[in-house]
Backbone bond lengths (Angstrom), bond angles and torsions (degrees), N, CA, C in turn:
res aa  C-N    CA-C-N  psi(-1)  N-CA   C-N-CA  omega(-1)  CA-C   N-CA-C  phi
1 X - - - 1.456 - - 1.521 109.05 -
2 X 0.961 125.55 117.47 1.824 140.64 134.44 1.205 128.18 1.89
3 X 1.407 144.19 99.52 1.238 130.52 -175.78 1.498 107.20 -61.21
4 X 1.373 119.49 -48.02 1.252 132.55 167.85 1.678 124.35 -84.75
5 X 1.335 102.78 120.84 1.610 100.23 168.82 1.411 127.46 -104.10
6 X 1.673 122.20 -7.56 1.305 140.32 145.10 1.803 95.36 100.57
7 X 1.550 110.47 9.02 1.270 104.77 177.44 1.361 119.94 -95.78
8 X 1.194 125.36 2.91 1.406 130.60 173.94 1.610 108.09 -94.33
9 X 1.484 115.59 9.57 1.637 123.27 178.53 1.482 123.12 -50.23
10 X 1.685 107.76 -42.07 0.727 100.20 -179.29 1.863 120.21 -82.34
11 X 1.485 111.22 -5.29 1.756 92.13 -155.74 1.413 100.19 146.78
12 X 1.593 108.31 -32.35 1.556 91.54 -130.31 2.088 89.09 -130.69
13 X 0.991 109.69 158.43 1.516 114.80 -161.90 1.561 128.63 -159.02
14 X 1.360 125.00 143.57 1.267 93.16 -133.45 2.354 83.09 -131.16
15 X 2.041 85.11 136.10 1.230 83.63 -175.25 1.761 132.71 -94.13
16 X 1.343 142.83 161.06 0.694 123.22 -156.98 1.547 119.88 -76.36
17 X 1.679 109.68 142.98 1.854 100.96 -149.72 1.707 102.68 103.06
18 X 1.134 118.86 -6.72 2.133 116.37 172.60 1.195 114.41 84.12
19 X 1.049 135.53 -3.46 1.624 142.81 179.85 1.466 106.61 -67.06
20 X 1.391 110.48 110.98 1.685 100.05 -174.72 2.149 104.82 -102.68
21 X 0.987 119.76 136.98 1.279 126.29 -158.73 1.335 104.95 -139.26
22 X 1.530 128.57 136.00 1.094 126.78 164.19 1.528 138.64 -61.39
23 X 1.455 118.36 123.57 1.270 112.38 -152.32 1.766 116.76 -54.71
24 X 1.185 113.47 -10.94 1.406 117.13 164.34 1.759 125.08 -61.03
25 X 1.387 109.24 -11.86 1.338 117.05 -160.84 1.389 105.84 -77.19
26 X 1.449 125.03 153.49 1.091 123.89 -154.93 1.391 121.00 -92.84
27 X 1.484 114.33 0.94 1.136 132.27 156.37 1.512 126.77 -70.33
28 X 1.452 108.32 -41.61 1.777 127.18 157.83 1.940 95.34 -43.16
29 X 1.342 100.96 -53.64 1.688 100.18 -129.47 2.085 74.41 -74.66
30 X 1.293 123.39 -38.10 1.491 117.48 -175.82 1.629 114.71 -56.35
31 X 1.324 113.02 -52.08 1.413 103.51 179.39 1.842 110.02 -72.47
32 X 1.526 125.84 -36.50 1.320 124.31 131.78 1.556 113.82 20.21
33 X 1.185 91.41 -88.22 1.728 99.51 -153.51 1.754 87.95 -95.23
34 X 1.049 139.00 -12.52 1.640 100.42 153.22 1.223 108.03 -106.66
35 X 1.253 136.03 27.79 1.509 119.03 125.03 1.916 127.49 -63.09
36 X 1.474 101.98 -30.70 1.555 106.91 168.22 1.191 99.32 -70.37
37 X 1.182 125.03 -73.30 2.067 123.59 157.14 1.513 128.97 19.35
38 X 1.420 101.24 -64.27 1.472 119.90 -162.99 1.724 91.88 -97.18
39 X 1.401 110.81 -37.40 2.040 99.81 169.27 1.458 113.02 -53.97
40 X 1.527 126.88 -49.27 0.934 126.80 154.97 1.493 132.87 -5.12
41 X 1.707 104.16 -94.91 1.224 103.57 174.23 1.618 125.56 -84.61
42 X 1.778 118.46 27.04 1.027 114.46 130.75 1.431 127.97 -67.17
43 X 1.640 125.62 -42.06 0.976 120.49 -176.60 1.712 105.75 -62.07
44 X 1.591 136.94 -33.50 1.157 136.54 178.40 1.848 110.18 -60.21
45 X 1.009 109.79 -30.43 1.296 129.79 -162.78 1.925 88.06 -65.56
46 X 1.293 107.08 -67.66 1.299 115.45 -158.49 1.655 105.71 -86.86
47 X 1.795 109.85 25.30 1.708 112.28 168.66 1.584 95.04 -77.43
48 X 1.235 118.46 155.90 1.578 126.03 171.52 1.593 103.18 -49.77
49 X 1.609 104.69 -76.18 1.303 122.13 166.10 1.281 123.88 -10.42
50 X 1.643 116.54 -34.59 1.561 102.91 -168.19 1.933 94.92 -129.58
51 X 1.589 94.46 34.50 1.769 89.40 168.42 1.570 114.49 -74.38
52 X 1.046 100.27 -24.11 1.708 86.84 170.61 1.882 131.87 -90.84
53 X 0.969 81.99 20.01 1.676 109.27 -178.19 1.758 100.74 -132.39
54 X 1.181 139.14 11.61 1.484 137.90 149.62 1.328 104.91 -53.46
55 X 0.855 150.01 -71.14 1.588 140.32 -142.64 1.821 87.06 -69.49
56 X 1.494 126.79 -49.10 1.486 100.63 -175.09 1.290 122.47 -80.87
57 X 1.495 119.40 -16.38 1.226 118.12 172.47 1.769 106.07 -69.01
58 X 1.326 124.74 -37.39 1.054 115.52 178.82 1.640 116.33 -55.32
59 X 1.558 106.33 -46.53 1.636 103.34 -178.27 1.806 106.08 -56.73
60 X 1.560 104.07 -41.33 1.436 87.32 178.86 1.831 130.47 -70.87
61 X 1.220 103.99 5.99 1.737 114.65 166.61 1.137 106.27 -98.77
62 X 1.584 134.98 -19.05 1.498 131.72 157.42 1.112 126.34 -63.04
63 X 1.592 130.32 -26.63 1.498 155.20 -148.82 1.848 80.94 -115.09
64 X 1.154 124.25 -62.05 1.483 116.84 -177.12 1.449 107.99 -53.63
65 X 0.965 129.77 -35.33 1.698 141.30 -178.81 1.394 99.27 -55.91
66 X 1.544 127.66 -80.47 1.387 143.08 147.60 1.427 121.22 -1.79
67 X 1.264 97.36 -56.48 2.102 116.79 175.70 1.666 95.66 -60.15
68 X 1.666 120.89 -51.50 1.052 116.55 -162.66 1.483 108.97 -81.94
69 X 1.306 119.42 -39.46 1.792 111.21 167.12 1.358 105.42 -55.85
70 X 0.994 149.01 -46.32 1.268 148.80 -168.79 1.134 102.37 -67.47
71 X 1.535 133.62 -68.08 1.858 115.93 176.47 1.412 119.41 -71.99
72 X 1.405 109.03 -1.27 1.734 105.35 160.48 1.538 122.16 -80.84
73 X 1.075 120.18 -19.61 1.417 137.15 156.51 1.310 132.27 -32.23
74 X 1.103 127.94 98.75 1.732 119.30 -159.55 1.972 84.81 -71.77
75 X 1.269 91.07 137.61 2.082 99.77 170.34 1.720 123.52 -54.90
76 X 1.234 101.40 119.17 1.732 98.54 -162.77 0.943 127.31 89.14
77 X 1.338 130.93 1.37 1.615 125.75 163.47 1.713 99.30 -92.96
78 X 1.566 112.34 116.03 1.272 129.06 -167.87 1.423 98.30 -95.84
79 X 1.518 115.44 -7.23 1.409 82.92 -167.53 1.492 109.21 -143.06
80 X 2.005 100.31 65.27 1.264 108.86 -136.26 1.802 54.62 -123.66
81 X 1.264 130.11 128.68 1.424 141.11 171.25 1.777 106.15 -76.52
82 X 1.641 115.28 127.64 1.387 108.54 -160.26 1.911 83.33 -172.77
83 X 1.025 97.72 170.88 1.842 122.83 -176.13 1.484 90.49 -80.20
84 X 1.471 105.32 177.29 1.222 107.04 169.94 1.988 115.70 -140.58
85 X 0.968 127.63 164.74 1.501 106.20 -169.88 1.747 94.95 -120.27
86 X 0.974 104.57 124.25 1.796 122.67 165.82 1.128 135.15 -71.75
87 X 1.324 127.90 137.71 1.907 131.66 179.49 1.849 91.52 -49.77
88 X 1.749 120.83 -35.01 1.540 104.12 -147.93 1.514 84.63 -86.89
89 X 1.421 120.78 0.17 1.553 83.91 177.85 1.463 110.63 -122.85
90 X 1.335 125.68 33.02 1.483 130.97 116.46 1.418 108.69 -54.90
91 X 1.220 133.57 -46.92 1.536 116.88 -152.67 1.719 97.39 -97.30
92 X 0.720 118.17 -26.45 2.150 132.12 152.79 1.826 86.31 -31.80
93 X 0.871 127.13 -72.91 1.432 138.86 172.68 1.275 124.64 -14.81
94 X 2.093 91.94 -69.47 1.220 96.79 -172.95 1.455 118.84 -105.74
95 X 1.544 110.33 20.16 1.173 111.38 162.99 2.067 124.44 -92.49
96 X 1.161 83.44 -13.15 1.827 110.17 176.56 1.673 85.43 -77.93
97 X 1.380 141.50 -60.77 1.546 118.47 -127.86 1.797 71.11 -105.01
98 X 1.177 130.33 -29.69 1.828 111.67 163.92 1.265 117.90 -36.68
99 X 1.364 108.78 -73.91 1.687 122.40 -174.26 1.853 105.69 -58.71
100 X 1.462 107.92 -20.62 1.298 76.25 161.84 1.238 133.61 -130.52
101 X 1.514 105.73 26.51 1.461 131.86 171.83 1.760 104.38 -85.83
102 X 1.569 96.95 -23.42 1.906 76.15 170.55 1.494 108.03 -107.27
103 X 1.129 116.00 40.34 1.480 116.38 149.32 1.330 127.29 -114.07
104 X 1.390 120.44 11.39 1.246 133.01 -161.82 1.567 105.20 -124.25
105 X 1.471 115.08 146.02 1.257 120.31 164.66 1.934 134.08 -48.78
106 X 1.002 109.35 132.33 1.710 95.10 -168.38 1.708 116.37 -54.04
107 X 0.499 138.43 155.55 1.567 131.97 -154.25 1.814 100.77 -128.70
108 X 1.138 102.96 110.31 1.707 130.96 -172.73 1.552 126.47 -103.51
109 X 1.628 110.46 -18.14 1.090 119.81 178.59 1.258 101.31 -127.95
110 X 2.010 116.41 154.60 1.826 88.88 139.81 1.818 119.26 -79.12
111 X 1.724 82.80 151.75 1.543 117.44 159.06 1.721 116.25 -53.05
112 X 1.608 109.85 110.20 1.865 87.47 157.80 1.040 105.80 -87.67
113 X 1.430 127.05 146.61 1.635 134.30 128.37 1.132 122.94 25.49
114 X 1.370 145.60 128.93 1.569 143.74 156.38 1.498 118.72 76.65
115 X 0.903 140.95 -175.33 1.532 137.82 -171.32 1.779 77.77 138.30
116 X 1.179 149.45 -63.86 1.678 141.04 -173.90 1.438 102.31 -128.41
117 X 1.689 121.38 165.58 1.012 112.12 179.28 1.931 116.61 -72.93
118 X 1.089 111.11 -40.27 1.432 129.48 175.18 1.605 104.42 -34.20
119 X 1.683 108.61 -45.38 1.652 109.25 174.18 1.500 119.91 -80.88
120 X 1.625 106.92 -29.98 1.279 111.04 168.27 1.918 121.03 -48.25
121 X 0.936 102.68 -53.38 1.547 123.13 -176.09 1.684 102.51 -51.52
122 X 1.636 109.66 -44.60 1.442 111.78 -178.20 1.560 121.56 -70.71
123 X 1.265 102.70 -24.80 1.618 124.35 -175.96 1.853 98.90 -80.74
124 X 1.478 104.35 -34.69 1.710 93.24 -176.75 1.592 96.51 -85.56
125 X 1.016 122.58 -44.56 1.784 108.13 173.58 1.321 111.93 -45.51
126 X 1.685 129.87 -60.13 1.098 118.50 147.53 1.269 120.96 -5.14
127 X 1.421 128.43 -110.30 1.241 117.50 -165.82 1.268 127.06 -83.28
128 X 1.799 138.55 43.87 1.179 151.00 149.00 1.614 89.19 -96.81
129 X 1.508 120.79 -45.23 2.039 101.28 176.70 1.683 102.30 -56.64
130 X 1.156 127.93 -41.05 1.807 118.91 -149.94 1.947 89.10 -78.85
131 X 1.674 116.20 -26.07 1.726 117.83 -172.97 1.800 76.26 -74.14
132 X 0.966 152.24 -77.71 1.031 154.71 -128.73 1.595 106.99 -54.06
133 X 1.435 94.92 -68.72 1.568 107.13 172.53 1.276 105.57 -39.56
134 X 1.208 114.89 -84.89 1.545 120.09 170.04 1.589 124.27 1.94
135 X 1.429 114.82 -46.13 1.241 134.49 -178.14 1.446 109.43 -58.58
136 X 1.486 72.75 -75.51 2.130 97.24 179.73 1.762 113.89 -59.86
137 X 1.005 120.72 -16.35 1.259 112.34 172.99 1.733 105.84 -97.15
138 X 1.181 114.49 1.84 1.631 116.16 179.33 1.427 77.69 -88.74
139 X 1.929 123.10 -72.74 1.721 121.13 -165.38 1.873 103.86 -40.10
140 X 1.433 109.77 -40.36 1.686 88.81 178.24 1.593 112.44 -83.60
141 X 1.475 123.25 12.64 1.670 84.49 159.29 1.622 101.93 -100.17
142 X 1.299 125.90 2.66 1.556 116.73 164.99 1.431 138.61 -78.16
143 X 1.870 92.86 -48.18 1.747 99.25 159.71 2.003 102.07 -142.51
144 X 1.163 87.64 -164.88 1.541 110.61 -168.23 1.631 102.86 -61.53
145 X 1.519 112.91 117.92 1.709 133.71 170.38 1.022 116.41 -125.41
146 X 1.039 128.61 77.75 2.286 132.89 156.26 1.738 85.69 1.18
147 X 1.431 97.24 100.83 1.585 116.60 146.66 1.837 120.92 -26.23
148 X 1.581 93.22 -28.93 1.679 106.62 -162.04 1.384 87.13 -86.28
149 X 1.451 142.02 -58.57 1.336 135.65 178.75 1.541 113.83 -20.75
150 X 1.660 92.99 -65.40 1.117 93.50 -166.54 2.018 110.20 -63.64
151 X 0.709 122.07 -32.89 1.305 122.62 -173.70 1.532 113.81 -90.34
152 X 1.457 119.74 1.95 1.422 126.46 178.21 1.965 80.78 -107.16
153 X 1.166 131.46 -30.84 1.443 119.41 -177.56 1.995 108.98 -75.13
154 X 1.350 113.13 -16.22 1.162 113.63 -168.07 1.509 109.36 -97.57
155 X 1.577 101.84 -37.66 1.622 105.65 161.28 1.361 109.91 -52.80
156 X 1.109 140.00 -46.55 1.190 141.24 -161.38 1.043 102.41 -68.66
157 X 1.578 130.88 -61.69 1.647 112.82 -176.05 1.582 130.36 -78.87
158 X 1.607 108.10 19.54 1.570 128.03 156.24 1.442 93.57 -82.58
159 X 1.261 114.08 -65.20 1.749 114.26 -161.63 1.805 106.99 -55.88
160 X 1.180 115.76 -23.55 1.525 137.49 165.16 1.688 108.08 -43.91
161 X 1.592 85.44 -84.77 1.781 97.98 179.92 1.381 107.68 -45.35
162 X 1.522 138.14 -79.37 0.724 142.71 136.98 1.675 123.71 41.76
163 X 1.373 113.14 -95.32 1.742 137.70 162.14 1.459 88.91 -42.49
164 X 1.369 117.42 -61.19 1.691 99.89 -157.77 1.416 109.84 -57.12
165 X 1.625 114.25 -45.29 1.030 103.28 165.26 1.825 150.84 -24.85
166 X 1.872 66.73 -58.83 2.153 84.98 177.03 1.483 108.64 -67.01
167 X 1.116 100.86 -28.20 1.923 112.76 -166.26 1.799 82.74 -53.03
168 X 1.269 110.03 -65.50 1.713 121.11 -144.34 1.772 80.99 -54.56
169 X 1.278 119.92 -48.08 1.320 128.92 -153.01 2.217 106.11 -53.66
170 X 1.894 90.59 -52.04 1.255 97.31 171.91 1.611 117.21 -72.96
171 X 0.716 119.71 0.29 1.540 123.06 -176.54 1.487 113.49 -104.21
172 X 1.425 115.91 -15.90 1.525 119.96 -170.35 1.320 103.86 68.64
173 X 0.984 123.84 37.85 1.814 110.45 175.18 1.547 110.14 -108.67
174 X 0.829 132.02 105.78 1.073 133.91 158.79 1.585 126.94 2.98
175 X 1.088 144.86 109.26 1.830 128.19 167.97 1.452 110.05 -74.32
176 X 1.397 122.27 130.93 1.266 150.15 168.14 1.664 108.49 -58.59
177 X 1.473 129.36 100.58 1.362 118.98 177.54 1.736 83.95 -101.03
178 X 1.735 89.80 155.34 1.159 116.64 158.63 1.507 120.21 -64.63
179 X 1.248 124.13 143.68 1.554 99.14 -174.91 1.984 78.49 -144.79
180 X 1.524 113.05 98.57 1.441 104.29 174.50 1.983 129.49 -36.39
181 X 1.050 135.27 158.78 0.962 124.98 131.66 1.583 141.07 -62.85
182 X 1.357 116.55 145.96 1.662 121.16 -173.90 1.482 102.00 -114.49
């Protein structure tokens, strides 16, 4: 097989189920950005810092895969063969940002961004998941979005904040509070 098939030349691209759609469409642009998403927390995956947390970051680039067959899916084709996404792996989620929310200091301020690059990287996955959601909850007020997407995309950018947190924690780095101006 071809990396290239020269049919997306013009614009236009075709979803799974035969529906060909212009690559601007906002269904492209949702599975889109958690495909940038899931590059993301590959790059988190492969920080030193978070080698002992690979095996779940990996399931969560499998579950993004899943997210993305699923919004590549033209709506109503039942019998378009694809993964499926589960209540347990929202709670896969929120049993990771538990265990590591009670190792962490209670949190009183907001956090900025960065303090190392390793946390930096987690903070931009962070907020390419919250653009992501964003997307997909615009595609569900137009057509049909698994409720679970959306709420397996929102777990995710807790389980996000979260890691960055622990990251700073395993790293000795300090967290950056915001401290407004007066």
């Amino acid at each position: 097989m071809k990396i290239y098939t020269k049919t997306g030349d013009q614009g236009i691209t075709s979803l799974l189920g035969g529906v060909r759609v212009p690559k601007s469409d906002l269904r492209i642009d949702a599975y889109g950005s958690i495909d940038e998403l899931n590059s993301y927390i590959g790059l988190l995956r492969d920080q030193e810092v978070n080698h002992k947390r690979a095996i779940v970051l990996k399931e969560i680039q499998d579950r993004l895969f899943t997210i993305g067959a699923d919004l590549a899916t033209v709506p109503g084709k039942e019998n378009v063969k694809k993964p499926d996404l589960f209540a347990k792996d929202v709670e896969l989620l929120e049993a990771e940002i538990d265990a590591m929310d009670e190792e962490l200091p209670v949190l009183t301020a907001f956090i900025l961004p960065g303090g190392h690059p390793s946390v930096s990287f987690c903070h931009l996955a962070r907020t390419v998941c919250r653009r992501a959601e964003r997307v997909v909850v615009e595609l569900a007020s137009e057509e049909h979005v698994s409720e679970l997407v959306i709420r397996y995309l929102n777990r995710l950018s807790d389980y996000l904040f979260v890691l960055g947190r622990k990251m700073c924690q395993e790293l000795h780095v300090e967290e950056l509070t915001w401290k407004p101006k007066r």
